[in-house]
C-alpha positions as CSV (number, residue, x, y, z in Angstrom):
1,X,27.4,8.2,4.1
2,X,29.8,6.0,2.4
3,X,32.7,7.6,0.3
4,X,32.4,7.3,-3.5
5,X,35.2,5.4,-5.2
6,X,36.4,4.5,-8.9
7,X,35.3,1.0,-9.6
8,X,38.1,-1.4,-9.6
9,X,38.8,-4.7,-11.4
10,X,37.9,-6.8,-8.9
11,X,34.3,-5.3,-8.6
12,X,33.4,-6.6,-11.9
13,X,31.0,-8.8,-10.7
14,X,29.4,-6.6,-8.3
15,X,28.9,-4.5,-10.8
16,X,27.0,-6.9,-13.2
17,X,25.1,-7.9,-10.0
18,X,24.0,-4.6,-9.8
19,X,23.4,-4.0,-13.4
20,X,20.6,-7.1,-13.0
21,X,19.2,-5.2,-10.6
22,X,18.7,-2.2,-12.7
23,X,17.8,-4.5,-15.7
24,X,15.0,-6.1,-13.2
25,X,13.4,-3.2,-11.7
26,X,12.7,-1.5,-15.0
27,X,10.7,-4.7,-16.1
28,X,9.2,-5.3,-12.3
29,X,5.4,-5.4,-12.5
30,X,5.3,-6.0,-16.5
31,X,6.2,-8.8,-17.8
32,X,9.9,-9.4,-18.8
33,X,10.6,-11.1,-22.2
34,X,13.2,-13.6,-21.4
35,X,15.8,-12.1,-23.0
36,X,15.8,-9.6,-20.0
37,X,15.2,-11.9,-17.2
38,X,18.2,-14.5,-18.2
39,X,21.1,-14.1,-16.6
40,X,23.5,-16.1,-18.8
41,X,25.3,-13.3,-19.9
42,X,26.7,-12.2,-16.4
43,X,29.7,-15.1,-17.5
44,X,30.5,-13.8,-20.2
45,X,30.0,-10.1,-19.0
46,X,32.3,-10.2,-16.5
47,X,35.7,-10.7,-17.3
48,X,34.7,-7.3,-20.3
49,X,33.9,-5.2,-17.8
50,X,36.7,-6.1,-15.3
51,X,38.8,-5.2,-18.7
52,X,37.2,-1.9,-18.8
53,X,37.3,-1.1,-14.8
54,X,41.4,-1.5,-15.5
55,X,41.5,0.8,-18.4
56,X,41.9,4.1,-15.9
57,X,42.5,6.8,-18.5
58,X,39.8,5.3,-21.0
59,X,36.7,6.5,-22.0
60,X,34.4,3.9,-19.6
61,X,34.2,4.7,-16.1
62,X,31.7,3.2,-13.0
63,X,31.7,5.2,-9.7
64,X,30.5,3.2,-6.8
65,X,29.2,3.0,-2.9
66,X,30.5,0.0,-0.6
67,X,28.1,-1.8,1.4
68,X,28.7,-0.8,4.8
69,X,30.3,-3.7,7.1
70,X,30.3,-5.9,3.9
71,X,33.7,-6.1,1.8
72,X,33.5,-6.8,-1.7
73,X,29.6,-5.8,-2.0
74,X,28.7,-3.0,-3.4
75,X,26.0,-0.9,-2.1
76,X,25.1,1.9,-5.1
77,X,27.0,2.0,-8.8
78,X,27.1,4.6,-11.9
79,X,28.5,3.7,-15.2
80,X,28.9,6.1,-18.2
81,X,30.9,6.7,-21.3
82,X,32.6,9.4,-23.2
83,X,31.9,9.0,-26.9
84,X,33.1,11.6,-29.9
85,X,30.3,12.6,-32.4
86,X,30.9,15.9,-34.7
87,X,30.7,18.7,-33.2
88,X,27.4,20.7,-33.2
89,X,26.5,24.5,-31.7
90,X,26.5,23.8,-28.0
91,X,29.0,21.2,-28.1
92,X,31.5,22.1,-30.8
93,X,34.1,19.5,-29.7
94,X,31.9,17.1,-30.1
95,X,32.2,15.1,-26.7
96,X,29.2,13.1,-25.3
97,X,28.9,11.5,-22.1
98,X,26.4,8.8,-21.9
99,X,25.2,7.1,-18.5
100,X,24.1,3.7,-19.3
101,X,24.0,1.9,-15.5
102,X,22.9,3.9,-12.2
103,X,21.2,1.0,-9.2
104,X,21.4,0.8,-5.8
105,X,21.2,-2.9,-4.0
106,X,17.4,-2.8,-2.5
107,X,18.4,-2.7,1.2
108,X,20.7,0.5,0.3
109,X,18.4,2.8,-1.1
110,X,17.0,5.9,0.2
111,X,20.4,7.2,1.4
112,X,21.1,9.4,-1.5
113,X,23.9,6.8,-2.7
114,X,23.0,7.1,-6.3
115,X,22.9,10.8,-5.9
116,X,26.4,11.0,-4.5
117,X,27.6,8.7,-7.7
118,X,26.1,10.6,-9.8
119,X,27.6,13.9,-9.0
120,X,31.1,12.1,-8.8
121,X,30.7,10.8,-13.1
122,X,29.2,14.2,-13.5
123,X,32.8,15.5,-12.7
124,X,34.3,13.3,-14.6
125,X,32.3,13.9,-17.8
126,X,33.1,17.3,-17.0
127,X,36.6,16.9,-16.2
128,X,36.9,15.0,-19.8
129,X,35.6,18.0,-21.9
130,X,31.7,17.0,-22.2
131,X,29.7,19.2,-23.5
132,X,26.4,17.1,-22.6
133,X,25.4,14.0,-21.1
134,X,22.7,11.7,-22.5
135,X,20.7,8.8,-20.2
136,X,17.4,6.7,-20.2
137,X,15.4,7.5,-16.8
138,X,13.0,5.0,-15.8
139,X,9.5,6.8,-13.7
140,X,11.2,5.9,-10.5
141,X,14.7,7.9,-11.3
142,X,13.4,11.3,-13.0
143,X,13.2,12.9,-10.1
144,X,16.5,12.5,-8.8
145,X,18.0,13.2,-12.7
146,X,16.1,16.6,-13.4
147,X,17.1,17.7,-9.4
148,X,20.5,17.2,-11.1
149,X,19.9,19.5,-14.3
150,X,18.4,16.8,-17.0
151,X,15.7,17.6,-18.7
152,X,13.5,15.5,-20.9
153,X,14.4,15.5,-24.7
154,X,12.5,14.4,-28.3
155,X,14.1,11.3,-29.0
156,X,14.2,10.1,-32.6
157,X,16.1,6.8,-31.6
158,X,16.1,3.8,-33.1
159,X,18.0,0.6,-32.4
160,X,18.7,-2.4,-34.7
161,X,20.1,-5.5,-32.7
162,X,23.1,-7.1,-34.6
163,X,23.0,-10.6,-33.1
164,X,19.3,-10.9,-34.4
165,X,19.8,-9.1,-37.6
């Protein structure tokens, strides 16, 4: 298998490449509203998130898998951040990690790529102080997220979008 690497700058838009990818197999076999199916916002995505991939000791990080024989593509990404919220029992410092971007390019998958990203941003939640780790896992992905310790959780959320508000 492939080696697991920090994302770099210059990966930007592989990473929003594979983000789509994501984006589209969560909607594949229902119907898409097109706000998710457009891809406009890869332009102006891209030059953010090569921002963030320079930022090194920041609180955004993406972990990723080369495609083998291909330079420049990417075969498997993870992408999470740290945030702060008070402190609560269990997590008194208060430190969150949040993966918000885990795909693998379709001919790539099945090779526990995803898995091996995923232990590596594990680490670094953990090396960062941590004291849980929040995601959103689409049917296909459970499995591999509880083999790794998640576990399903009442979710009060709710989400108000400010460009529409």
């Amino acid at each position: 298998m492939s080696d697991v690497r920090r994302a770099r700058p210059e990966d930007a838009e592989e990473l929003i490449r594979l983000r789509q990818v994501m984006i589209d197999s969560i909607f594949a076999g229902r119907s898409a509203t097109s706000a998710e199916s457009d891809t406009g916002w890869h332009a102006e995505g891209t030059p953010i998130v090569r921002t963030k991939l320079a930022e090194s000791e920041g609180d955004f990080a993406a972990f990723v898998i080369d495609q083998p024989g291909r330079p420049g593509k990417l075969a498997a990404l993870v992408v999470g951040t740290l945030e702060y919220r008070i402190g609560r029992a269990g997590n008194p410092q208060g430190v969150i990690g949040h993966v918000f971007s885990v795909a693998t390019d379709p001919d790539h998958r099945r090779r526990g790529y995803a898995r091996a990203c995923m232990e590596v941003l594990l680490d670094w939640f953990r090396e960062r102080g941590a004291g849980s780790v929040d995601l959103n896992a689409s049917a296909e992905a459970e499995p591999l997220y509880a083999s790794l310790g998640f576990v399903r959780k009442p979710d009060p959320s709710m989400r108000l979008n400010l460009r529409d508000a």
